[in-house]
N, C-alpha and C positions, 0 to 999 in steps of 0.2 A: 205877292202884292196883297192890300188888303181890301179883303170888298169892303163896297159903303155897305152899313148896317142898316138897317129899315129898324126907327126905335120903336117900341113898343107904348112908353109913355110922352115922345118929346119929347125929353128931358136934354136937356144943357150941357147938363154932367156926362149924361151918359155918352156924348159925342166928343167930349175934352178925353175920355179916360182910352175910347178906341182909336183918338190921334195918339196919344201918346203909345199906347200898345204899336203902333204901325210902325211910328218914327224909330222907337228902339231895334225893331226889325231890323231896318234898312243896315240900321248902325253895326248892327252884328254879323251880318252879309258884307257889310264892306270892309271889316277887317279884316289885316295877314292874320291865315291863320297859326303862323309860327314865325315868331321873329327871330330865332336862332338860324333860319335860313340866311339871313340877310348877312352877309361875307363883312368881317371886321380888313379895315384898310390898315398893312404894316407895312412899316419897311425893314428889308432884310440886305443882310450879306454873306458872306461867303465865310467861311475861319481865315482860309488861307488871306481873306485880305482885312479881317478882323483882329488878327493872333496879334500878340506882344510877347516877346523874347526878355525874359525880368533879367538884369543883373544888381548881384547881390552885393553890396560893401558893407565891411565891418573893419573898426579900428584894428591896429594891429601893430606887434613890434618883433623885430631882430633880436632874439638875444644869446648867447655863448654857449654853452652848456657845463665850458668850465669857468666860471671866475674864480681863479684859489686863490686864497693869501698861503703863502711857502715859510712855512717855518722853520724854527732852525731844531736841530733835532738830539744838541750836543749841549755841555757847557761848556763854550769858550768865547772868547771873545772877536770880535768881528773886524776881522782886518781889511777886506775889501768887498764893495757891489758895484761890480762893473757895467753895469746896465744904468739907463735914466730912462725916468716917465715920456711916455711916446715912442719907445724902441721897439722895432722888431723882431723878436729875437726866434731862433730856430729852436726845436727840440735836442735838449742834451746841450745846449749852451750853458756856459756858467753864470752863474746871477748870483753868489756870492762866499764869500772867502772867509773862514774862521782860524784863527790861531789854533792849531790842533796840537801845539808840540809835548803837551802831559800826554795824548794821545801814541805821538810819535814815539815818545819815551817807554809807555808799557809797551809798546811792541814788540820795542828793542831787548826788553826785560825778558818778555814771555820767550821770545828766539831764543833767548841765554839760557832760561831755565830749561828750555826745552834740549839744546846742545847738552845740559846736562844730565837731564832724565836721558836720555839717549845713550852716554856712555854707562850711566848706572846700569842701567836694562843690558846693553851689552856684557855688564860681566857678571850680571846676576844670573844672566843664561850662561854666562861659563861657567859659575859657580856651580851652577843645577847638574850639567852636563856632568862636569868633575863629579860632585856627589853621586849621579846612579850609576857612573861606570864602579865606583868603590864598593856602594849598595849592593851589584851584582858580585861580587868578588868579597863580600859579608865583610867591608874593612870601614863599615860607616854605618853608625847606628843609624836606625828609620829614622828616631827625632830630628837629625840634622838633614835628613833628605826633605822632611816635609819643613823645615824654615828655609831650606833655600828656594824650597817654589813657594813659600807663601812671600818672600822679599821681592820674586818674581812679579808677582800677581801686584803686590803694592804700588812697586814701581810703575806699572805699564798700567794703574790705573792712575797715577799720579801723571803719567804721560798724557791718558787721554783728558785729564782734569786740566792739564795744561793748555792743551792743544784748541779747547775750546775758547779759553781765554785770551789766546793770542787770535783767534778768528774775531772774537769781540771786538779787543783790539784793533784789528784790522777794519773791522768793518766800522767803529766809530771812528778810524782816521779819515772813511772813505767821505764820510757823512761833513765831516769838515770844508771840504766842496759842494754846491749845490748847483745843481744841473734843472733847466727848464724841463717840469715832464711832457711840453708840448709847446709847437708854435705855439705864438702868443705874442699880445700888446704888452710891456709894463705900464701898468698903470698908477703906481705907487709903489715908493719906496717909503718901507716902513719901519727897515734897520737904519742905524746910524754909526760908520765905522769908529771904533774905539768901545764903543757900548758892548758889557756883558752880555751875551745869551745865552739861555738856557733851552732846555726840553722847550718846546712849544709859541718860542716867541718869533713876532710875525716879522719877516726880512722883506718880501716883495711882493704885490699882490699883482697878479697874470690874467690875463683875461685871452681866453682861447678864440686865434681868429679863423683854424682852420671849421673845427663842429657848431655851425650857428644854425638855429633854428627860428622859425616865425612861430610865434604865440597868438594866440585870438582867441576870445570868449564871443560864442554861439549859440542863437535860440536854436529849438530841436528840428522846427524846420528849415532854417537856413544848414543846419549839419546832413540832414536830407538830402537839401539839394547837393551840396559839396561832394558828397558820395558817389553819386549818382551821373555827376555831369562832368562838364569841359575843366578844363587844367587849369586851375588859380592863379593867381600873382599876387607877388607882393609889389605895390606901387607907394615910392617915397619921393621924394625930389625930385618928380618926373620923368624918374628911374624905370623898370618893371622886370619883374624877376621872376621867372619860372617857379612853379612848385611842385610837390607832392606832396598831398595827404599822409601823412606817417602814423596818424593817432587823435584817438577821441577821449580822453580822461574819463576813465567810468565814472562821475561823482556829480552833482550837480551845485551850483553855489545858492542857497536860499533863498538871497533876496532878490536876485535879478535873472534867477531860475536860466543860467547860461552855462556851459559846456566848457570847460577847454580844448581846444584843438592843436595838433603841432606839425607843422608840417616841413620839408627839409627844401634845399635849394638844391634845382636841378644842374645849373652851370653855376652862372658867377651868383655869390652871395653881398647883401650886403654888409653893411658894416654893423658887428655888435653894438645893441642898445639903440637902433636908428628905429624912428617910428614912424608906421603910414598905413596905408589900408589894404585889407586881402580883397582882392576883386575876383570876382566867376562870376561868368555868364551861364544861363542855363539856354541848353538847346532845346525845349519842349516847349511849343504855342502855349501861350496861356489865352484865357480868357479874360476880355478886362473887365474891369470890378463891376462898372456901371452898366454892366447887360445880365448880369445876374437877380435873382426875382426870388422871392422864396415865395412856396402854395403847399400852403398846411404847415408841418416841421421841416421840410428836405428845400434846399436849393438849388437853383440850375438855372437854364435858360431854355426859352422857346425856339424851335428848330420847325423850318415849316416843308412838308413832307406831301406832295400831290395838294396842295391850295390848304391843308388842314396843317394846325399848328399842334404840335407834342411838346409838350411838356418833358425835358432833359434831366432828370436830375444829378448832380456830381456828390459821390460821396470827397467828404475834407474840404468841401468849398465853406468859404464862412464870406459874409457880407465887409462888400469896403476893401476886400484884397483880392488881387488876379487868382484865378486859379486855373491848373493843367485842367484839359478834360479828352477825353478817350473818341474823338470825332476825325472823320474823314475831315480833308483841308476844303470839300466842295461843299460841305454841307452847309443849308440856309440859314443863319441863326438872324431872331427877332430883333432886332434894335431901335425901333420903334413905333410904339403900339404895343408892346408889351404887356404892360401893366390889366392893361382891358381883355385881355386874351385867359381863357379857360383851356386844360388840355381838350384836343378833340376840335375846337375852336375851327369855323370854316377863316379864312383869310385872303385876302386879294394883296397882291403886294404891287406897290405906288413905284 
């Protein structure tokens, strides 16, 4: 308290300047002396009843692994395609038919020449034999001993020059049929019977129904997640199809900074070239976006621990998207009041 002053001059002044001295007094007595005492009001909850389960879609398509166009692999002419566009056909089915008979005809050739090298070589081995029994009984000069094993040697290399040719043969008669190298759709036919073919010209194009795979281009953390989590689908016409992950293309594409991915069908596939979306769910809470706060550079959330709020931070959290974080399912997190809150922060919760 302030005593009354006894002035020494009167004076006026001097009694305005020791009310004001007294009144600040009071003022400074009567305030808290720490307002950081005073509990900020949040509300909170729990993870377990905060968490969000994200699932991920991205476009996506079915496609073959084989499309071939089958060509023909001869020159001849094109007698029959017994297939038409939409057929099913099996592997080692025939799908087209070529006049082979210049083919038929060297064969027939090479067999002739070769029935003939055959008898030659037979008696050029008798010849030889004859010759070194004389050779031993000195009734034949050497020089006739060494032409009949060199007529040997000619012949039985003329046999095996032969024998190749007629395999040639054979196997371009064989080519004159063409067989599917796999189940398969026809999808175009691109011979026309009567029409020449040569080496390389296209007869039927196949498209493979048994090896299909799902395709999708992926940012790095949805490939993240796929990795890591529950078993994908492929979902098209209100269909859904089992998958596995098979593969992530090392490469990345520049401008839309996305991955390929491929993945195989577990039971039934769908149909080559069918389009829809890869669907996974990830099994790990996230956090949702709007309870995250960033204080200083690092983001997180406030978690309130004995009345006092901590500050959480998550590494990989970025603002505007859920993020996983490493928390018991019981623990407090701030949801609102937030913003006003410091780590260390006392807290009452409403």
């Amino acid at each position: 308290m302030c005593r009354k002053a006894r002035p020494t001059h009167g004076s006026l002044k001097y009694f305005i300047l020791m009310g004001i001295v007294c009144l600040w007094g009071v003022t400074v007595n009567a305030a808290p002396q720490n307002k950081q005492d005073t509990p900020i009001a949040v509300h909170a909850d729990t993870l377990k009843n905060l968490a969000i389960f994200i699932k991920y879609k991205a476009p996506a398509v079915a496609v073959a692994l084989n499309n071939s166009k089958i060509n023909a692999e001869v020159n001849a002419k094109i007698t029959d395609i017994p297939v038409n566009v939409g057929q099913v056909v099996e592997k080692n089915t025939v799908i087209a038919r070529l006049n082979c008979r210049d083919y038929d005809l060297t064969k027939q050739q090479r067999q002739t020449v070769a029935k003939s090298l055959l008898a030659k070589v037979d008696f050029a081995k008798y010849q030889l034999q004859r010759a070194q029994k004389l050779s031993k009984q000195q009734a034949v000069a050497e020089e006739l001993l060494k032409q009949r094993e060199t007529d040997l040697l000619v012949l039985q290399a003329e046999q095996e020059g032969n024998n190749v040719l007629l395999k040639q043969a054979q196997y371009n008669l064989k080519k004159c049929v063409i067989h599917a190298p796999f189940k398969a759709v026809v999808m175009e036919r691109l011979g026309q019977v009567g029409e020449l073919a040569s080496p390389g010209t296209p007869l039927v194009r196949l498209l493979d129904v048994d090896n299909i795979e799902v395709s999708a281009k992926l940012q790095a953390n949805q490939i993240a997640s796929l990795n890591r989590f529950e078993t994908p689908k492929f979902v098209s016409r209100n269909n859904e199809y089992a998958l596995k992950l098979r593969a992530v293309t090392p490469s990345m594409e520049t401008r839309e900074r996305t991955q390929e991915v491929r993945l195989t069908f577990l039971e039934e596939s769908a149909l080559p070239g069918e389009s829809g979306e890869l669907v996974w769910a990830v099994d790990e809470p996230h956090i949702p976006a709007e309870l995250l706060v960033r204080r200083q550079d690092k983001i997180g959330v406030f978690i309130v621990n004995n009345d006092i709020a901590k500050f959480f931070p998550i590494d990989g959290a970025e603002e505007g998207r859920p993020t996983p974080a490493a928390l018991a399912n019981d623990k407090l997190i701030v949801t609102k009041g937030r913003f006003r809150l410091h780590d260390g922060a006392k807290v009452v919760i409403n």
